[in-house]
C-alpha positions in Angstrom: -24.0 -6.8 -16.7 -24.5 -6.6 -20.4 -21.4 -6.6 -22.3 -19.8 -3.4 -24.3 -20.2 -4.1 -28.0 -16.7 -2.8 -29.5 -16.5 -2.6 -33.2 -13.7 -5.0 -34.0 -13.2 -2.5 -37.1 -11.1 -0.2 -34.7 -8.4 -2.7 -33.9 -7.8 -2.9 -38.4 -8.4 1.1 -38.2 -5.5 1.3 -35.7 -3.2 -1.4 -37.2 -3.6 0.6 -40.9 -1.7 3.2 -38.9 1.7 2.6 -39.9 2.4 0.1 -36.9 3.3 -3.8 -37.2 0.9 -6.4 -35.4 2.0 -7.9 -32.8 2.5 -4.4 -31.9 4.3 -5.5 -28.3 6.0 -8.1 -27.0 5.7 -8.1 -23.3 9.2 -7.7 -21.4 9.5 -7.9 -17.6 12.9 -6.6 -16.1 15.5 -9.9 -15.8 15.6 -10.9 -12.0 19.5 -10.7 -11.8 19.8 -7.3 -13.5 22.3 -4.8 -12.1 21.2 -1.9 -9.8 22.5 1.0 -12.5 22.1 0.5 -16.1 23.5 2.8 -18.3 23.4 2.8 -22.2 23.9 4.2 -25.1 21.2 3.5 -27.6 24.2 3.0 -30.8 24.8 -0.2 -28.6 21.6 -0.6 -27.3 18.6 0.1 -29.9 15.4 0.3 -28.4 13.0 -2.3 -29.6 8.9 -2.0 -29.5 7.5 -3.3 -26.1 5.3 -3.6 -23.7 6.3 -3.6 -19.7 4.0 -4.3 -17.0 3.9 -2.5 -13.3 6.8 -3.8 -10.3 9.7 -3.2 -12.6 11.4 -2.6 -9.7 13.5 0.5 -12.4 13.4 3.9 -12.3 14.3 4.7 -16.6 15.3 7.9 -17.9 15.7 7.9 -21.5 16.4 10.7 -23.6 16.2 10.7 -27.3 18.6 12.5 -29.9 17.8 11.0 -32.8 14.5 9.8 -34.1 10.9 9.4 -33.1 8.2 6.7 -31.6 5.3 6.7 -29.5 5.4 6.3 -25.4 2.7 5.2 -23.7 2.9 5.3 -19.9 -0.7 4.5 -18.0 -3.1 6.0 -20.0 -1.2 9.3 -21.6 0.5 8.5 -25.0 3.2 11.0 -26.1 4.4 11.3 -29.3 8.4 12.0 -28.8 10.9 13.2 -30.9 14.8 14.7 -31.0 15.8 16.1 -28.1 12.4 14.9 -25.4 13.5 13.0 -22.3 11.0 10.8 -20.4 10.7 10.0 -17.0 9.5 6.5 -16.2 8.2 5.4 -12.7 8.5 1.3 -11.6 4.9 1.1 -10.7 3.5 2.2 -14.0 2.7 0.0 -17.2 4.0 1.4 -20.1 4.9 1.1 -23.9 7.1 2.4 -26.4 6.7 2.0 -31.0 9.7 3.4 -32.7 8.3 5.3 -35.9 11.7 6.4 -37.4 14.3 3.9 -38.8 16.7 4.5 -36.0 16.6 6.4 -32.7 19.8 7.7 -31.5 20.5 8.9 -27.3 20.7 7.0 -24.0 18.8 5.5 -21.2 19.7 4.0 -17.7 17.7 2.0 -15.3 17.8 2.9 -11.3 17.1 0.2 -8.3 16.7 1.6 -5.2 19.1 -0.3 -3.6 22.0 1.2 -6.2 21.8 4.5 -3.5 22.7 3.1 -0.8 23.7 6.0 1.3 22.8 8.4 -0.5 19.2 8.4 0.6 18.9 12.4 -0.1 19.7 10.9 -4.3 16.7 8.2 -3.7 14.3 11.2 -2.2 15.1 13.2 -4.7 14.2 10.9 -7.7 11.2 9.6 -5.5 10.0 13.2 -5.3 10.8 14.5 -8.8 7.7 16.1 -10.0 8.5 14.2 -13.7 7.8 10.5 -12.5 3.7 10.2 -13.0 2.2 9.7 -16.5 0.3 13.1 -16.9 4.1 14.2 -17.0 6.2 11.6 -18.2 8.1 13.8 -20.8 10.0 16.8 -21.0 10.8 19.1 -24.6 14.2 20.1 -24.5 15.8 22.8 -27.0 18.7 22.0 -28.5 21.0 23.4 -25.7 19.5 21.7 -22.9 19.5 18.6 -25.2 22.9 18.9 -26.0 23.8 19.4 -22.3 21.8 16.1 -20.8 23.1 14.3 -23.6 27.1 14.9 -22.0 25.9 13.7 -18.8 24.5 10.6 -20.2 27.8 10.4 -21.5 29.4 11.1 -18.7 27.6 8.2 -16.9 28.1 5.7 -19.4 32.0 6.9 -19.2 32.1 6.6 -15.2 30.0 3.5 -15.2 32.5 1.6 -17.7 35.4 2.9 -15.5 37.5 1.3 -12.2 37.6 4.8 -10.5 36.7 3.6 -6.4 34.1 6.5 -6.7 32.7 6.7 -9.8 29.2 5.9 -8.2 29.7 9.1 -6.0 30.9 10.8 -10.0 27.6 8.6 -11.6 25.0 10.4 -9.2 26.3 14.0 -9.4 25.8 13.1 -13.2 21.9 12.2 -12.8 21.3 15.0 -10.6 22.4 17.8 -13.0 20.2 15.7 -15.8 17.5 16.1 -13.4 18.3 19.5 -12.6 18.3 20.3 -16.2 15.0 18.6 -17.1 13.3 20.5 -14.5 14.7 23.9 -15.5 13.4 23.0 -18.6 9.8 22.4 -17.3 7.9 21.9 -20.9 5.7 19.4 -20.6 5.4 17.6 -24.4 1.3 17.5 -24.1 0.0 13.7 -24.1 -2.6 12.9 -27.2 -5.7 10.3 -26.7 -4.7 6.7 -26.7 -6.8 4.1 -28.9 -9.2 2.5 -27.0 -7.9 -1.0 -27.6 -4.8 -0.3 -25.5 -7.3 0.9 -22.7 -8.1 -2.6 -22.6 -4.9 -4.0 -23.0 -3.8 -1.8 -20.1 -6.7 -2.8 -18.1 -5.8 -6.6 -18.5 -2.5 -5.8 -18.0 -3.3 -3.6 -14.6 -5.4 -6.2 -13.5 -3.4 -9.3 -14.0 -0.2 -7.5 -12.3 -2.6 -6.3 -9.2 -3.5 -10.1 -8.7 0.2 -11.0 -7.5 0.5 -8.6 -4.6 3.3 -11.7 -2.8 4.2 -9.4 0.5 4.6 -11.9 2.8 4.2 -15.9 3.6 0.8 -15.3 4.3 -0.5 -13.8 1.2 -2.5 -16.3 -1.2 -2.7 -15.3 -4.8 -6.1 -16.0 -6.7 -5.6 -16.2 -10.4 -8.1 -15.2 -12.1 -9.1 -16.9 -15.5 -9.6 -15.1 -18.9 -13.6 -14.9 -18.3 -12.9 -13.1 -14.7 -10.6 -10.5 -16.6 -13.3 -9.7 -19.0 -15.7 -9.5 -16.8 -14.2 -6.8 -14.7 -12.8 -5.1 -18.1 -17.0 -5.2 -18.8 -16.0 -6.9 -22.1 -16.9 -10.5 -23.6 -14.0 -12.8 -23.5 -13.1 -14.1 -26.9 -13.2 -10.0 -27.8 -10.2 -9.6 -25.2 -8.7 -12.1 -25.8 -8.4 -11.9 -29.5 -7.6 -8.3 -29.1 -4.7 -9.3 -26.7 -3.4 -11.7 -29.0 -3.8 -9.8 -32.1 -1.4 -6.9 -30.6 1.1 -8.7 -28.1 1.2 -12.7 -29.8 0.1 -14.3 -26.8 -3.7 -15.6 -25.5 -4.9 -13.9 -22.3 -4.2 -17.7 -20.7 -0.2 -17.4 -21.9 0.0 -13.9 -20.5 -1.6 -15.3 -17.0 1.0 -18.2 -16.5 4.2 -16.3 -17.7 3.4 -13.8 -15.0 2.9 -16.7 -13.0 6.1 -17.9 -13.5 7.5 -14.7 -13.2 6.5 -14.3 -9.8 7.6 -18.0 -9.3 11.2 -16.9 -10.2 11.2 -13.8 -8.1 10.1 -15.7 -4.8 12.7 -18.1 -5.3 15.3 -15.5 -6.0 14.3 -12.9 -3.5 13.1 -14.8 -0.9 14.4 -17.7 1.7 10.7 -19.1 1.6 11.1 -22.7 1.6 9.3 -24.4 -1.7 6.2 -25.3 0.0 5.4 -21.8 1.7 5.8 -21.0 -2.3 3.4 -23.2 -3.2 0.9 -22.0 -1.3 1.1 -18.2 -1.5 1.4 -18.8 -5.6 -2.1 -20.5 -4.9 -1.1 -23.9 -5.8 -3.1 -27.3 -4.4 -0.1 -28.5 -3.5 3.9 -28.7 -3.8 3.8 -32.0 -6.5 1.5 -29.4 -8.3 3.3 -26.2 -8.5 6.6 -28.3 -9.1 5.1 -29.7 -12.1 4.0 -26.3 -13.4 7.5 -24.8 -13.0 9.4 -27.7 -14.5 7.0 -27.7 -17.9 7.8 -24.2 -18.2 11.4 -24.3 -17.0 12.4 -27.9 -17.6 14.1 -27.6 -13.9 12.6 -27.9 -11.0 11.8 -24.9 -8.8 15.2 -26.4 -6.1 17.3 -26.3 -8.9 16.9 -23.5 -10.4 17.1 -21.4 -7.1 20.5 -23.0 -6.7 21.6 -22.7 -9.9 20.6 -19.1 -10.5 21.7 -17.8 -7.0 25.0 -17.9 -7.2 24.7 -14.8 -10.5 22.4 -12.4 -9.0 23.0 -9.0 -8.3 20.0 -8.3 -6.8 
């Protein structure tokens, strides 16, 4: 199939736009993160990134001061005072700042933080909000003002000893879900550049490759030149492009989601190292060993036991 000629013009045209290059630094979720996350963004400001599919997060974020640029999928919003966005674990997205600073709160949701309360869970599974054609909501500055005391609350509750502040923590999210929803003003998305369509393709693709659901599941990985070929696009073009806007070569991007998945299999698994091995698509144990120690400098044994012991999930 003949390659797409892309005018390497547009990636200067886009960079001339009043962003920094790289624009993203890619961030997965830390393997022994809590189940509930709560923050406030004076203690937390948000930095530009990029985050892959299988976060394993629900986020809600909602901005009171400030603007930047979210891209979730393919819908970019541009979001100001006052929006609140709605991010779902399986979908890649992105986020600029384009103000000096960006005031409000965000919290991160697992699953398992519900225990019991399943009807919380189907609720936030089912919330109309969590897709990309949707992602954001406009507030005025009443509802804004209202969500804004519940993240407070949250963040009050979370930092407390009360025995049921997690009972106090999910009324909280359910009125700022009730609130967004009575709200129901979709901020309309704009068209995204067409060098993140790629990014997000190679992205997409690379996180589809490690689909680890049981013992029996082999991994391929796929090299650079297989990417571009199903992105219809000639290698050094992506790859450049890649590098140019997140610092890394297609080839880095490949082996830290690599080891990524090596960490989570060790971590969330009682697969012995060998069964490891093998579903990570390695020749052998000796190989996939050396892999992890040159990137680790421990070997996979190790760093299972070491790293156990501090995990919350």
């Amino acid at each position: 199939m003949e390659k797409l000629k892309i005018p390497r013009l547009e990636l200067e045209t886009f960079a001339q736009a009043g962003f920094k290059i790289p624009l993203f630094n890619i961030e997965h979720y830390p393997l022994d993160a809590n189940h509930f996350i709560v923050k406030n963004r004076d203690n937390y400001p948000v930095k530009d990134y990029i985050s892959p599919g299988r976060r394993q997060f629900f986020k809600i974020f909602h901005i009171t001061s400030g603007t930047g640029v979210l891209t979730v999928g393919l819908h970019r919003y541009l979001m100001g005072t006052g929006d609140i966005a709605f991010l779902h674990p399986d979908e890649i997205m992105s986020w600029q700042t384009t103000s000096v600073e960006t005031g409000g709160h965000f919290c991160l949701i697992h699953p398992d933080y519900f225990g019991n309360a399943t009807h919380v869970l189907h609720l936030l599974r089912q919330y109309p909000y969590f897709k990309p054609s949707k992602a954001v909501i406009q507030l005025n500055e009443e509802q804004s003002t209202k969500i804004n005391s519940y993240f407070e609350l949250m963040v009050t509750e979370d930092a407390g000893q009360n025995d049921d502040k997690k009972q106090a923590i999910l009324l909280h999210l359910q009125m700022i879900l009730l609130e967004a929803r009575r709200a129901g003003k979709n901020l309309a998305d704009v068209a995204i550049p067409e060098n993140y369509r790629y990014i997000h393709g190679f992205l997409n693709l690379l996180e589809s490759s490690f689909q680890t659901k049981d013992p029996d599941t082999t991994v391929r990985i796929k090299n650079a030149s297989e990417f571009a070929d199903q992105l219809n696009v000639h290698p050094n073009y992506l790859n450049s492009l890649v590098k140019n806007q997140t610092g890394k070569t297609l080839r880095e991007h490949i082996q830290e989601r690599l080891l990524y998945e090596a960490k989570t299999l060790l971590l969330q698994t009682d697969w012995d190292i060998k069964t490891i091995s093998y579903v990570l698509g390695f020749s052998e144990q000796a190989a996939f060993t050396s892999f992890f120690h040159k990137k680790e400098k421990s070997s996979p044994s190790v760093f299972r036991e070491s790293a156990v012991t501090t995990l919350h999930i």
